[in-house]
N, C-alpha and C positions, 0 to 999 in steps of 0.2 A: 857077572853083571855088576857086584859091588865093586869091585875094583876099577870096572871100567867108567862108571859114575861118580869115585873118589872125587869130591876137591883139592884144586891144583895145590900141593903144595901144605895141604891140610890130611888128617886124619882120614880114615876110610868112613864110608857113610856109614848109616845107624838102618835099620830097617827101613824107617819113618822115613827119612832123609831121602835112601836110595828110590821108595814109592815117588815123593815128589819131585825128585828130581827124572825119574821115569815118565811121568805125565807129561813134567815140562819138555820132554822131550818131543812128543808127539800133538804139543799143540801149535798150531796154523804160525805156519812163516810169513811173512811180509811176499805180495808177489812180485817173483820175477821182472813181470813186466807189469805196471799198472795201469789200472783202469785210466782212460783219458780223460777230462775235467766234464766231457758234454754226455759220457758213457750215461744210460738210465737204466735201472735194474729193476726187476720187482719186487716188491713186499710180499709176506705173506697176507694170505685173508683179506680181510677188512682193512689190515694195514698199508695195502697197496693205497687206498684213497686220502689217506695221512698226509704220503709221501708226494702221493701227486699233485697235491691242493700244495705244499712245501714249493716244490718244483714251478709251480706255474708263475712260484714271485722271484724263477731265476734273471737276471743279464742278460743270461747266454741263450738268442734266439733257437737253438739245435735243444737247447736242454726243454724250454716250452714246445718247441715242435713235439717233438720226441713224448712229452706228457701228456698234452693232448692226444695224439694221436692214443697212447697207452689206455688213456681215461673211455676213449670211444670204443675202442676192443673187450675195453670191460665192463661197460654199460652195455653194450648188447646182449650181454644175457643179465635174464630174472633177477639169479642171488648176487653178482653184484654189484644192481642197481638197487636192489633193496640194501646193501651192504653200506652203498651211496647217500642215500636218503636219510639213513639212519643215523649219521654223521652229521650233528650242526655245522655249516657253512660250506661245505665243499659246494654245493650247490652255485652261492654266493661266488666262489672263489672262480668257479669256470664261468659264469655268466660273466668275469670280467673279461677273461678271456676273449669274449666275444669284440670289444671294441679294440682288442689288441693290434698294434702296426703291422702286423705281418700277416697277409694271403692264408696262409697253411693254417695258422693258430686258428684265427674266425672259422675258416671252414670247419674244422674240427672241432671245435667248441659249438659249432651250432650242431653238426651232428650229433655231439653230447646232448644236445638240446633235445632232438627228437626222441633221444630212447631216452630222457626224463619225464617225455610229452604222455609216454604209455600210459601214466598210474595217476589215479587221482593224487595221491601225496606227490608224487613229483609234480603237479599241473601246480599245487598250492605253494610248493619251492620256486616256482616259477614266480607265479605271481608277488610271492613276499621279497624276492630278489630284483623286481623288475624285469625278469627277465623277455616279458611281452614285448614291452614297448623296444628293448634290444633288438629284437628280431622283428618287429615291425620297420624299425631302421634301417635292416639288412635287406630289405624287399627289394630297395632302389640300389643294390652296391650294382658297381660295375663289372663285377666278375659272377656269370652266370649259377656257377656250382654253388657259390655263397649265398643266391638266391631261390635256389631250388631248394636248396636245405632249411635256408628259414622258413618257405610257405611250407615245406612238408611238416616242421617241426609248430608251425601254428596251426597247421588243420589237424593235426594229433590234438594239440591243446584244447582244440576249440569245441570239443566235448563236452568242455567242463563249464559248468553255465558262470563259473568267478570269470575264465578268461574271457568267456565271448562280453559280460557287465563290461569288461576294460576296454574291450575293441568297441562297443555301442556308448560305452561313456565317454571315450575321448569324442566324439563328434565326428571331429573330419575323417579317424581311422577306417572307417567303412569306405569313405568316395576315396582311399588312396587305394583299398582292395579293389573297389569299381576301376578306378585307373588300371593300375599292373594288370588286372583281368583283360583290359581291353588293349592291352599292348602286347602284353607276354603271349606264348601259345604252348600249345601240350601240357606238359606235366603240372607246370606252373601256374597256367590260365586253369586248370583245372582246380588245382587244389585252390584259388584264389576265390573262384565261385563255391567251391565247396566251404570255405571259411564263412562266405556272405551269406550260402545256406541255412548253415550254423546256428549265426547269429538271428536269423528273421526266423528261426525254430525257440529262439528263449523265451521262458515259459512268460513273465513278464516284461520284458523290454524287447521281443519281437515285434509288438507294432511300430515303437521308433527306430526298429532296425532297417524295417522294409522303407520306410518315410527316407529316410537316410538313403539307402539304395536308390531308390524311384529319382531324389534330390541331384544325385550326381550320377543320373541319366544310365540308371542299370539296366532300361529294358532295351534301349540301343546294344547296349554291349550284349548282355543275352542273346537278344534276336540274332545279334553277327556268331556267336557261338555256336547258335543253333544250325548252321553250316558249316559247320568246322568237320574235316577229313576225322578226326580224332571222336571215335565212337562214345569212349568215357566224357569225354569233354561236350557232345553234344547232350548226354544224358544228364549230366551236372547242369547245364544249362537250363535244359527242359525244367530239373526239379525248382530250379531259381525261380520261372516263370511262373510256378506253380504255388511259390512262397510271395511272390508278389501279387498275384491275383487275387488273395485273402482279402486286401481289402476292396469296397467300391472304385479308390482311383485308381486304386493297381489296375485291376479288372480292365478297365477304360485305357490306362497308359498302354497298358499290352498290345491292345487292340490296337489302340491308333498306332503304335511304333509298328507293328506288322508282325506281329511274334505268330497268328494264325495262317496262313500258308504253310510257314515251316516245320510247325508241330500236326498237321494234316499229313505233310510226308512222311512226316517221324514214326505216324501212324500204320506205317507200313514195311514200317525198319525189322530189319532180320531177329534184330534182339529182341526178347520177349521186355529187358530189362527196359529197353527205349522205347517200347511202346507202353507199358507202363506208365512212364514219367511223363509222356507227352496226353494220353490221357489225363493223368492226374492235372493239368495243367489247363487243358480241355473242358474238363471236368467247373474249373474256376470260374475261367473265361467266357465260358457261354452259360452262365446265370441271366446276366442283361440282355437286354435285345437285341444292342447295337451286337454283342458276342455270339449271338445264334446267326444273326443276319451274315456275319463273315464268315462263321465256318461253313455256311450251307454256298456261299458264294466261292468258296475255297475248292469246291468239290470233295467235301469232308464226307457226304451221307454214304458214298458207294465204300468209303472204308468202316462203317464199322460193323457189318454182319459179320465178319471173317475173324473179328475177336472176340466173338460171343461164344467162347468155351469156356464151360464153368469149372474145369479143370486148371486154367489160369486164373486162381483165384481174384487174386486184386486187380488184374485187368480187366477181367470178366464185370467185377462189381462196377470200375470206372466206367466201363462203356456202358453199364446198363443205364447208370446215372445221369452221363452224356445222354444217350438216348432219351432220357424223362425229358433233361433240360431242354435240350431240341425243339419234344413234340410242342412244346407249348404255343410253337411258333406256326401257324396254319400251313405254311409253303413247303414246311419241314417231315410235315407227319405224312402225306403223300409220296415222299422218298423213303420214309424209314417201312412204310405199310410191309414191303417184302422182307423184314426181318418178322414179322407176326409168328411166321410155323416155329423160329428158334427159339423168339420169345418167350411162346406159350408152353416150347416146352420145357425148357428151364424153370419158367414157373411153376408148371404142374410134378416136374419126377426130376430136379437137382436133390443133389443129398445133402444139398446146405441151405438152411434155414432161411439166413440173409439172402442166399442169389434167390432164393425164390423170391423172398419182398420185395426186392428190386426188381426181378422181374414184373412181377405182377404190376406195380406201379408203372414200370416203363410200357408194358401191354394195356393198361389205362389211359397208359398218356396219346400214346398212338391210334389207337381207337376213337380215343375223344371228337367226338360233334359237337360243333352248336348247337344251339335252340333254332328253331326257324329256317 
């Protein structure tokens, strides 16, 4: 061995020598063939997100394709999106991403977006990035995927009561989601009422979200929803109707725009889930008078004995309540008289608390005479 590590022309190695000239032997050759300029590798760890924030301010459109695309595969799972998060800026770095020239980069950077959308800290990256109002942008592109990805990646967001402040502060952003909802269908018309949902649930600026909704003519678009072939999309709609009725005008807009027919059908929908939301909605809408007088004209009263099982908890409670609001109406309590034996029994032997108050009150209300 020492001989054959001699230097040329030089004395034979020393121990020392021949060890490092040994090592030098076995460390990494240049290769063969080398990587091509747009080649993207992986980091280890957390340094994968380094690299790829690095990457995204390449020239070479193949080397951003290729990053994003890497950046999406590894935000769908857990650790490293927390990996992500944990990193100042990368966040920033792919939200530029998103106004990039090229089809591939946007789509894949907003996907980026959705699985940042999952965590509250990612939702606050968002927001400190701008990255809302970005993908409020993407809602109208011309290319469908890029817009299914940004409503999916803002109704993840819109959990978080900072995103929905953004979409109810900017003003007009609510009647641009009333628009896309009344144009788009399926996935997109869905998640775009579910965004509107959202926002008319925040704990203080839901009343100027639903005023905002009602303004750029939501309960058209809902009511048209509420026929939609798309099972999810008619129950999304229903709970709209449901967020809009909170208030007095709501209540009334509903009505006059014709939301009751449809949620009377809805009433008889196979889905436990859709009869739910359309009571709940029912529920609203027949406080007022002019609301009883439609749903009894709708042919509403012959459906609701058939959902008075106190086993369907929240249904159960909604129709009882329906049923109160009804009786109040004298033309009303004559049609409901044959739910009295289900009534009373619910009242007298449910094993829940609440369905007997409700019952009880709804068997008050129905019962109810005049004087004279």
């Amino acid at each position: 061995m020492g001989s054959s590590l001699a230097v040329a022309g030089g004395p034979a190695a020393g121990p020392h020598e021949a060890h490092k000239l040994h090592i030098l032997a076995h460390t990494a050759r240049p290769l063969p063939s080398p990587h091509s300029p747009t080649r993207v590798t992986r980091a280890f760890g957390k340094l994968n997100f380094h690299k790829i924030a690095e990457l995204l301010h390449s020239s070479d459109l193949a080397v951003r394709q290729k990053a994003t695309k890497a950046a999406s595969e590894l935000l769908a799972t857990a650790e490293s999106r927390a990996e992500c998060l944990a990193i100042p800026g990368v966040t920033g770095t792919l939200a530029g991403a998103l106004v990039d020239g090229d089809l591939v980069v946007r789509q894949q950077a907003a996907q980026c977006m959705v699985h940042i959308a999952g965590s509250q800290k990612g939702c606050a990256d968002l927001c400190d990035n701008g990255v809302v109002l970005k993908l409020v942008a993407m809602l109208t592109d011309d290319d469908g995927k890029i817009r299914t990805t940004a409503f999916e990646a803002l109704a993840a967001a819109s959990s978080q009561p900072r995103v929905r402040e953004i979409l109810i502060g900017g003003g007009w952003l609510v009647g641009l989601l009333v628009q896309r909802a009344g144009v788009e269908s399926g996935e997109r018309a869905r998640h775009a009422v579910e965004i509107l949902v959202q926002c008319a649930q925040h704990a203080t600026q839901g009343d100027a979200a639903r005023e905002q909704t009602l303004a750029a003519k939501g309960v058209p678009v809902a009511v048209k929803l509420l026929g939609s072939p798309d099972a999810a999309l008619r129950e999304t709609a229903a709970r709209l109707v449901a967020q809009l009725g909170v208030s007095e005008g709501g209540k009334a807009a509903c009505v006059a725009g014709g939301a009751m027919p449809p949620l009377v059908v809805a009433l008889q929908d196979s889905s436990v889930r859709m009869r739910t939301a359309a009571a709940s909605a029912l529920m609203s809408l027949t406080v007022p008078l002019v609301g009883k007088e439609a749903f009894v004209a709708a042919g509403g009263l012959a459906h609701l004995p058939p959902l008075l099982d106190d086993k369907q908890g929240t249904l159960c409670l909604h129709t009882l309540q329906l049923i109160a609001n009804l009786a109040e109406l004298p033309a009303a309590r004559a049609g409901l008289r044959g739910a009295l034996p289900v009534l009373e029994r619910i009242a007298a032997g449910s094993g829940s608390g609440i369905h007997k108050r409700f019952a009880a009150q709804a068997v008050q209300q129905v019962t109810f005479q005049h004087a004279g």
